[in-house]
KEZAZA-748359 format. One record per atom (N, C-alpha, C): residue number from 0; chain; atom name; y, x, z. Coordinates in steps of 0.2 Angstrom, whole numbers, m for minus. Each point is the difference from the previous one (the first is absolute). Example, Ala and Ser with C-alpha at 12.3 -4.5 7.8 and 13.67 -1.06 7.14 Angstrom:
2
<rec num="0" cadena="A" atomo="N" Y="m28" X="66" Z="39"/>
<rec num="0" cadena="A" atomo="CA" Y="6" X="m4" Z="0"/>
<rec num="0" cadena="A" atomo="C" Y="6" X="4" Z="0"/>
<rec num="1" cadena="A" atomo="N" Y="5" X="m2" Z="m4"/>
<rec num="1" cadena="A" atomo="CA" Y="6" X="4" Z="1"/>
<rec num="1" cadena="A" atomo="C" Y="5" X="m4" Z="3"/>
This chain:
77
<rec num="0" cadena="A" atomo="N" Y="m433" X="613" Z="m427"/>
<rec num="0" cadena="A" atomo="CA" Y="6" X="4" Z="2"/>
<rec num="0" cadena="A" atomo="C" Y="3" X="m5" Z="6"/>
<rec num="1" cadena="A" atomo="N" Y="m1" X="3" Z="4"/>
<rec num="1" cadena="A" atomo="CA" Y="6" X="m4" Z="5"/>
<rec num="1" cadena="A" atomo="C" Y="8" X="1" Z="1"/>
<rec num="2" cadena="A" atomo="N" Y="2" X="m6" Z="0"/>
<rec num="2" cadena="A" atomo="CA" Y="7" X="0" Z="1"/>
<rec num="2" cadena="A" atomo="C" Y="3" X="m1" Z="7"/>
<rec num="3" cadena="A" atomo="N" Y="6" X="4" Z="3"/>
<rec num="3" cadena="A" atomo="CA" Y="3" X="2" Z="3"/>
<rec num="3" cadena="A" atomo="C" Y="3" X="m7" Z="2"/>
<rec num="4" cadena="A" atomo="N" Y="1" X="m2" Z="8"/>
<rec num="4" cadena="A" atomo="CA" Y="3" X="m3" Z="4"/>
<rec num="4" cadena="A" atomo="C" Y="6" X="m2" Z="m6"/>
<rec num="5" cadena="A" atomo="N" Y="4" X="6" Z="0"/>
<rec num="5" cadena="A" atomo="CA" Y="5" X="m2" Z="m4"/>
<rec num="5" cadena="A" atomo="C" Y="2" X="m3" Z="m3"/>
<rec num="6" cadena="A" atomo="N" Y="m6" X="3" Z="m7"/>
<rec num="6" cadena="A" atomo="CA" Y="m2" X="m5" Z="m5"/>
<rec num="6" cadena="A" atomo="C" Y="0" X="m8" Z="m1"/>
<rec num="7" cadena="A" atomo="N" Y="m5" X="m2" Z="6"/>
<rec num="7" cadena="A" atomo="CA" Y="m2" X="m5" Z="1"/>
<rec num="7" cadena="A" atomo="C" Y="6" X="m6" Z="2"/>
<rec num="8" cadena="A" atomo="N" Y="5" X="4" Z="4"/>
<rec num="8" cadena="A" atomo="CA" Y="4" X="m3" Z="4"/>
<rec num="8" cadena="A" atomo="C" Y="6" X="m2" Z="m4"/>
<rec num="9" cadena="A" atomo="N" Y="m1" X="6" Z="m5"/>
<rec num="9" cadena="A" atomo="CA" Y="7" X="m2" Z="m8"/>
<rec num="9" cadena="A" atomo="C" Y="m2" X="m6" Z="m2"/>
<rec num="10" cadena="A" atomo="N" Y="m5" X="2" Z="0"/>
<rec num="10" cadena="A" atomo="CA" Y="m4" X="m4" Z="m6"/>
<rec num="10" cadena="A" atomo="C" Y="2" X="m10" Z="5"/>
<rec num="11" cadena="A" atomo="N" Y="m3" X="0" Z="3"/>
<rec num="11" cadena="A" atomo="CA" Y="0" X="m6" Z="5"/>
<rec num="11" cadena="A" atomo="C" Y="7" X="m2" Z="0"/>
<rec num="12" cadena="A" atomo="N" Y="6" X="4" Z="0"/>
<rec num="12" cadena="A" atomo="CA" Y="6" X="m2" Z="0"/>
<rec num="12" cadena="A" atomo="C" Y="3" X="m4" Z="m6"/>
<rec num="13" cadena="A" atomo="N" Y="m5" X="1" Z="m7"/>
<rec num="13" cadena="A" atomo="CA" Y="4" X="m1" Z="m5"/>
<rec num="13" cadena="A" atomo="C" Y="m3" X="m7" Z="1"/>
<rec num="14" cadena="A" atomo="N" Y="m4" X="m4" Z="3"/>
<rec num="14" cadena="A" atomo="CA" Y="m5" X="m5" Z="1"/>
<rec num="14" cadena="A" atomo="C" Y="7" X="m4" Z="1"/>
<rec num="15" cadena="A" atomo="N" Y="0" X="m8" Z="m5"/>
<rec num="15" cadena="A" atomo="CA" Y="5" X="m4" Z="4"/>
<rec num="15" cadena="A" atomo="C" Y="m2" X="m1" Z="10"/>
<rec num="16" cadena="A" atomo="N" Y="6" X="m2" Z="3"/>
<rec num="16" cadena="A" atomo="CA" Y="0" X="m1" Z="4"/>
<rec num="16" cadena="A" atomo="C" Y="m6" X="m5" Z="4"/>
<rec num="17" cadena="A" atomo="N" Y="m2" X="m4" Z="m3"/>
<rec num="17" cadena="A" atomo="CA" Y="m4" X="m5" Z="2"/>
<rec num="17" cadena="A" atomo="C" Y="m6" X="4" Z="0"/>
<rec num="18" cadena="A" atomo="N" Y="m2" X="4" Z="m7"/>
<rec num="18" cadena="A" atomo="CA" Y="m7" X="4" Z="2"/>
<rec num="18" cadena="A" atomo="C" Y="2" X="4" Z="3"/>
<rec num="19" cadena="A" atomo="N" Y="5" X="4" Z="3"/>
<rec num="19" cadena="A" atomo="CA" Y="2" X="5" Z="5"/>
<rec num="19" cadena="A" atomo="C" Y="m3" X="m3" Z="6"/>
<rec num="20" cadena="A" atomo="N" Y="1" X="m6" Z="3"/>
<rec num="20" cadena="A" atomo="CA" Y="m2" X="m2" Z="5"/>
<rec num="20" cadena="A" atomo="C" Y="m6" X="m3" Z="3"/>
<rec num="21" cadena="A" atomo="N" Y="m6" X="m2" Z="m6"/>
<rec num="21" cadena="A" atomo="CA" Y="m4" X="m1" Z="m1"/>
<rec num="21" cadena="A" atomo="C" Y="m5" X="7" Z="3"/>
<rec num="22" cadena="A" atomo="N" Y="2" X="5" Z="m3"/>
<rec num="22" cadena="A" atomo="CA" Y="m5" X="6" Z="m2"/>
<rec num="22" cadena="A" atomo="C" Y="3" X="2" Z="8"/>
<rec num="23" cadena="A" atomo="N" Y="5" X="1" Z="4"/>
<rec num="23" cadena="A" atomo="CA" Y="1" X="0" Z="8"/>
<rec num="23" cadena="A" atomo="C" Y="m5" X="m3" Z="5"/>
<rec num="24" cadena="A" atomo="N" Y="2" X="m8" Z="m4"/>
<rec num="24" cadena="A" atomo="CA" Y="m6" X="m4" Z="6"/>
<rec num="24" cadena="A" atomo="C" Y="m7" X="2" Z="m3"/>
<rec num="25" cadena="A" atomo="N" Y="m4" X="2" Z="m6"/>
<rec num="25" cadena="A" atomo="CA" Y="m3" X="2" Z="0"/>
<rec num="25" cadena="A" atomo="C" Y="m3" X="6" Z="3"/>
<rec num="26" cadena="A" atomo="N" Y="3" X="5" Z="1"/>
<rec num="26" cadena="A" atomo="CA" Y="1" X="8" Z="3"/>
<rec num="26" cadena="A" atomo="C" Y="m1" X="m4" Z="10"/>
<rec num="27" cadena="A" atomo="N" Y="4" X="m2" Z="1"/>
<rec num="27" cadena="A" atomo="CA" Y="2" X="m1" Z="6"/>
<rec num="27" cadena="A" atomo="C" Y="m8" X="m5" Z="3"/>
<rec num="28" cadena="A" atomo="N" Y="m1" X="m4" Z="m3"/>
<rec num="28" cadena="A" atomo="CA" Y="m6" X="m5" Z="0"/>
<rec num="28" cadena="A" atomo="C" Y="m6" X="4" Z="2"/>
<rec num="29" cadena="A" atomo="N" Y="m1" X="5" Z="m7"/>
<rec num="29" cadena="A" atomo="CA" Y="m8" X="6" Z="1"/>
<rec num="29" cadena="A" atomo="C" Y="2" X="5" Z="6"/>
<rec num="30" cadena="A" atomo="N" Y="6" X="1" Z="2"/>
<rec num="30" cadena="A" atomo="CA" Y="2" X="4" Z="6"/>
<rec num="30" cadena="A" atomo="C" Y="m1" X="m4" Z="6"/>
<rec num="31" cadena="A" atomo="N" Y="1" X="m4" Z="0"/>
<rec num="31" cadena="A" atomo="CA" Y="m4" X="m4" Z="7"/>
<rec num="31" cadena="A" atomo="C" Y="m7" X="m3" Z="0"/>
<rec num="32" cadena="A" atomo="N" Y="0" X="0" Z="m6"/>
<rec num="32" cadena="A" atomo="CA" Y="m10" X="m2" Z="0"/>
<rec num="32" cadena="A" atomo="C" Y="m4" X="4" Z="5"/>
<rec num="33" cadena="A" atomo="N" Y="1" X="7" Z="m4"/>
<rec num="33" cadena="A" atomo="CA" Y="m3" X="4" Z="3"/>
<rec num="33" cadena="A" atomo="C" Y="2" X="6" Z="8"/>
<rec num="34" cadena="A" atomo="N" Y="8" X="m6" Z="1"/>
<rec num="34" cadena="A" atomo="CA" Y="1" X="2" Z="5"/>
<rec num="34" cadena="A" atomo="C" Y="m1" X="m1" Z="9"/>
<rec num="35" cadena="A" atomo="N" Y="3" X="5" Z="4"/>
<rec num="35" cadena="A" atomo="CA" Y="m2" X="m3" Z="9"/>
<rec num="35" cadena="A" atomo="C" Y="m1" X="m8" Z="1"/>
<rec num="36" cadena="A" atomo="N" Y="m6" X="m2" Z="1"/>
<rec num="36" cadena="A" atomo="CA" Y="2" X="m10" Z="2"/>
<rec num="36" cadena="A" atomo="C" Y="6" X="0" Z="6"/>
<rec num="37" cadena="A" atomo="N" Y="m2" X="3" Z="5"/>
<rec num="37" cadena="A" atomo="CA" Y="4" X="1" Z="6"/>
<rec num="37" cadena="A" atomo="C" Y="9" X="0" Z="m2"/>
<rec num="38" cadena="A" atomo="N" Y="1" X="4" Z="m5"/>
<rec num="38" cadena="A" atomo="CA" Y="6" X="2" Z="m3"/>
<rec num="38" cadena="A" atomo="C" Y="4" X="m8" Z="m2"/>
<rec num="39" cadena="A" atomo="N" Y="m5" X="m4" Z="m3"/>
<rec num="39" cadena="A" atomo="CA" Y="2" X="m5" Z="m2"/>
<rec num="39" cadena="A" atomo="C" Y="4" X="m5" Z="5"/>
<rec num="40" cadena="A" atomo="N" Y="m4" X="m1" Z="5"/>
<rec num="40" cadena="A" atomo="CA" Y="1" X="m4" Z="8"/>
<rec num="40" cadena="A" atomo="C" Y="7" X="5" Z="1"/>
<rec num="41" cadena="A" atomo="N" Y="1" X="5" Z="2"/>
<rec num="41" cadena="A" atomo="CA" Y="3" X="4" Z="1"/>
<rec num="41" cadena="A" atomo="C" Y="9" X="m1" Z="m4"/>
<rec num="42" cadena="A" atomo="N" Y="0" X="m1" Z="m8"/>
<rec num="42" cadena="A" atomo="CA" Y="4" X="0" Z="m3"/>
<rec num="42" cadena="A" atomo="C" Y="3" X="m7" Z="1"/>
<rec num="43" cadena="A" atomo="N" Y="m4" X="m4" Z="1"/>
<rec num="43" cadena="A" atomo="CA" Y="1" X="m10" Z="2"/>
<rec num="43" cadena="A" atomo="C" Y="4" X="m1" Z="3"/>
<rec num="44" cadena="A" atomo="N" Y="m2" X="6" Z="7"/>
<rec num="44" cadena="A" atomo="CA" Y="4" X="m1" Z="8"/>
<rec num="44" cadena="A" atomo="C" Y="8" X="4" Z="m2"/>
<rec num="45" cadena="A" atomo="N" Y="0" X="4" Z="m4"/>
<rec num="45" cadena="A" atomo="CA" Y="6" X="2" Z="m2"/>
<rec num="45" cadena="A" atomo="C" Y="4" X="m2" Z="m3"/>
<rec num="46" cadena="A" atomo="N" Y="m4" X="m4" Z="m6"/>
<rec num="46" cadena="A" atomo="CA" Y="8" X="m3" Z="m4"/>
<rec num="46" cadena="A" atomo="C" Y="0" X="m9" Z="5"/>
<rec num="47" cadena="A" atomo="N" Y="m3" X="m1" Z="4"/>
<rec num="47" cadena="A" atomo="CA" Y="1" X="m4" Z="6"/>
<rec num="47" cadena="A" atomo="C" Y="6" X="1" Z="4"/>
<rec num="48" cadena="A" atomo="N" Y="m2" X="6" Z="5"/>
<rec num="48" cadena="A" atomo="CA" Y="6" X="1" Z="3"/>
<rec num="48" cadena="A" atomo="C" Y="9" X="3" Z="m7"/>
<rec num="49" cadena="A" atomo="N" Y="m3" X="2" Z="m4"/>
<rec num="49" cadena="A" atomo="CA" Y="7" X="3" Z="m4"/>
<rec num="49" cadena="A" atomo="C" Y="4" X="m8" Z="0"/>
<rec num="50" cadena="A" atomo="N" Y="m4" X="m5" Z="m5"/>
<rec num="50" cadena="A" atomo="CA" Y="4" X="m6" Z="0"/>
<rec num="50" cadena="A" atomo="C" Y="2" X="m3" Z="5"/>
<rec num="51" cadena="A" atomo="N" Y="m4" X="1" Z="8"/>
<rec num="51" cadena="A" atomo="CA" Y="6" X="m4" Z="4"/>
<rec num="51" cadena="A" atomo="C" Y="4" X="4" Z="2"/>
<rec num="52" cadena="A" atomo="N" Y="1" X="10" Z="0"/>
<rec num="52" cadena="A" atomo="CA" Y="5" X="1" Z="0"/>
<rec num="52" cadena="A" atomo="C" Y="5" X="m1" Z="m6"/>
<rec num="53" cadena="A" atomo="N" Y="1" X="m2" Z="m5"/>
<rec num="53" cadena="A" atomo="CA" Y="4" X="m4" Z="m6"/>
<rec num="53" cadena="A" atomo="C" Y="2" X="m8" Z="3"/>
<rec num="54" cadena="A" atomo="N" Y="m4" X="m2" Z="3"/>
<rec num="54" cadena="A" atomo="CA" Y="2" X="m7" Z="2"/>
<rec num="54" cadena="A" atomo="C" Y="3" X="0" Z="6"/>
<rec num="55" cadena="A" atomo="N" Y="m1" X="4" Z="3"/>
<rec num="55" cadena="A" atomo="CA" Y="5" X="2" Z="8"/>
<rec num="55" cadena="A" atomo="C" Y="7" X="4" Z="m3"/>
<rec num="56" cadena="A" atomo="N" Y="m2" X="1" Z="m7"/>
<rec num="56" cadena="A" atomo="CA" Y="9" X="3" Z="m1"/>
<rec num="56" cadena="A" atomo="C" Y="m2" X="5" Z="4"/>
<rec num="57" cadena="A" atomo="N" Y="m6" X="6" Z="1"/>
<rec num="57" cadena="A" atomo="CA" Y="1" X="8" Z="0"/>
<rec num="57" cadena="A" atomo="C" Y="0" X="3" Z="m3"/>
<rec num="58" cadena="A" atomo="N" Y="m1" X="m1" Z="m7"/>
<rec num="58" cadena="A" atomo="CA" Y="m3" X="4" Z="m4"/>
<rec num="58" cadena="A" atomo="C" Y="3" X="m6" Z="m7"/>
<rec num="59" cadena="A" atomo="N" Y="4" X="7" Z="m5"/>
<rec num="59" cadena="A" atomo="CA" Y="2" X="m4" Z="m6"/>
<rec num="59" cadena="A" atomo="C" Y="m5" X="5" Z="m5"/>
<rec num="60" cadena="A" atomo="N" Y="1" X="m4" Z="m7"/>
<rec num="60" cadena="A" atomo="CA" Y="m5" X="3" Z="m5"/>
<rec num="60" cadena="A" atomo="C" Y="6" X="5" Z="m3"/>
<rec num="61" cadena="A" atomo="N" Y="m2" X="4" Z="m4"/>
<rec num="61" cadena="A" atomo="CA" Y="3" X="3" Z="m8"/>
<rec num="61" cadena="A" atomo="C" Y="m4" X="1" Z="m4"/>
<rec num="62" cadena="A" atomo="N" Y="5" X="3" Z="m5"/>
<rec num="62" cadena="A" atomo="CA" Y="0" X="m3" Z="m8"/>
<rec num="62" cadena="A" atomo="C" Y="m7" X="4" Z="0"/>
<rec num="63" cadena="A" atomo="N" Y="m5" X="m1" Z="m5"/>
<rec num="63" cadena="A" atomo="CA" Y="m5" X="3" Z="m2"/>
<rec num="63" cadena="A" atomo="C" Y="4" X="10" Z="m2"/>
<rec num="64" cadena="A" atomo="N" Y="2" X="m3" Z="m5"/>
<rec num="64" cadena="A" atomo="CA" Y="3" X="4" Z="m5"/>
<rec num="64" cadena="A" atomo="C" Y="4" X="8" Z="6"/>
<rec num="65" cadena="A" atomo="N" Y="5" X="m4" Z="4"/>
<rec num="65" cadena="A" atomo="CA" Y="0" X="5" Z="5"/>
<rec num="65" cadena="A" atomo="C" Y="m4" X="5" Z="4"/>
<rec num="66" cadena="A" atomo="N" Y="m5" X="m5" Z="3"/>
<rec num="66" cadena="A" atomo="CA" Y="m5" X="6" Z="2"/>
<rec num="66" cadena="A" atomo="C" Y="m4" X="3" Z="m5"/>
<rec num="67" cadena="A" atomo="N" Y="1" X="m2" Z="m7"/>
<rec num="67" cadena="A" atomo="CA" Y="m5" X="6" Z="m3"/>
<rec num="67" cadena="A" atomo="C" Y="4" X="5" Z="m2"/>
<rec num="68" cadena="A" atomo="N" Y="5" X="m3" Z="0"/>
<rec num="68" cadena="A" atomo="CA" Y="6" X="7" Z="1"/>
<rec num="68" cadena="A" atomo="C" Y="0" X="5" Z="5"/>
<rec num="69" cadena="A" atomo="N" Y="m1" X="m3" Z="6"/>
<rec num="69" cadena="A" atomo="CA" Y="2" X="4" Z="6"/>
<rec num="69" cadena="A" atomo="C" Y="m8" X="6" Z="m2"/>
<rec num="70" cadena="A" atomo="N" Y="m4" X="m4" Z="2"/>
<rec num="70" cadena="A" atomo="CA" Y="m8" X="3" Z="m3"/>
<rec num="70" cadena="A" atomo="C" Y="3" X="5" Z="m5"/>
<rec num="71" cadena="A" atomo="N" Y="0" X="m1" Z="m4"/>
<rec num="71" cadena="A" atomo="CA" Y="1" X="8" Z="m6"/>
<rec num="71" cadena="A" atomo="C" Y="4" X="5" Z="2"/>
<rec num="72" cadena="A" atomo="N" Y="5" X="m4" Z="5"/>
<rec num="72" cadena="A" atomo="CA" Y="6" X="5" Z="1"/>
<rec num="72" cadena="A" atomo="C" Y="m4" X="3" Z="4"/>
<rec num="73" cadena="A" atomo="N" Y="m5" X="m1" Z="6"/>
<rec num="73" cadena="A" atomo="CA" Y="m2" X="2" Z="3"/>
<rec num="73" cadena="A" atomo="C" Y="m7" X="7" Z="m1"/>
<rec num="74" cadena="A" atomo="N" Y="m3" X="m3" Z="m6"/>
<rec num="74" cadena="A" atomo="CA" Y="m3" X="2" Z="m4"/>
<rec num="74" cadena="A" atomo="C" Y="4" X="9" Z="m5"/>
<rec num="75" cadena="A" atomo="N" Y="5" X="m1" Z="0"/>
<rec num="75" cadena="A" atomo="CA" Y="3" X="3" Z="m6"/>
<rec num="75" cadena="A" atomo="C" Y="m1" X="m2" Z="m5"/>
<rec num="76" cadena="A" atomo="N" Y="1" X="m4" Z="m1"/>
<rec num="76" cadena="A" atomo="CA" Y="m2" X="m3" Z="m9"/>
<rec num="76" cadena="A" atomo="C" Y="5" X="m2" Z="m5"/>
């Protein structure tokens, strides 16, 4: 039987925190394995420029929490 995103995703949440994060960099790890190489050069040169706009003071961070907020809201969730 397969189970539903959903499922899977409750499921992962009851995981303490620590294996919450493990099982992410896992997910994310196999998601670039098999992903664009080009993509990767690509994503370098970006978090490149973002940090020296941070370090020029053009750009400030926010809270995690907030953008997954705005996300949902965005989403209707």
């Amino acid at each position: 039987m397969n189970r539903s995103f959903v499922e899977i995703a409750d499921e992962a949440l009851t995981l303490p925190q620590s294996e919450q994060l493990k099982l992410a960099r896992t997910l994310l790890e196999k998601a670039e394995a098999s992903g664009d190489v080009g993509a990767e050069a690509a994503w370098e040169q970006e978090i490149e420029r973002r940090i020296q706009k941070i370090d020029a003071g053009l750009a400030k961070g926010r809270p995690f929490a907030d953008v997954l907020r705005d996300i949902d809201q965005r989403l209707g969730r």
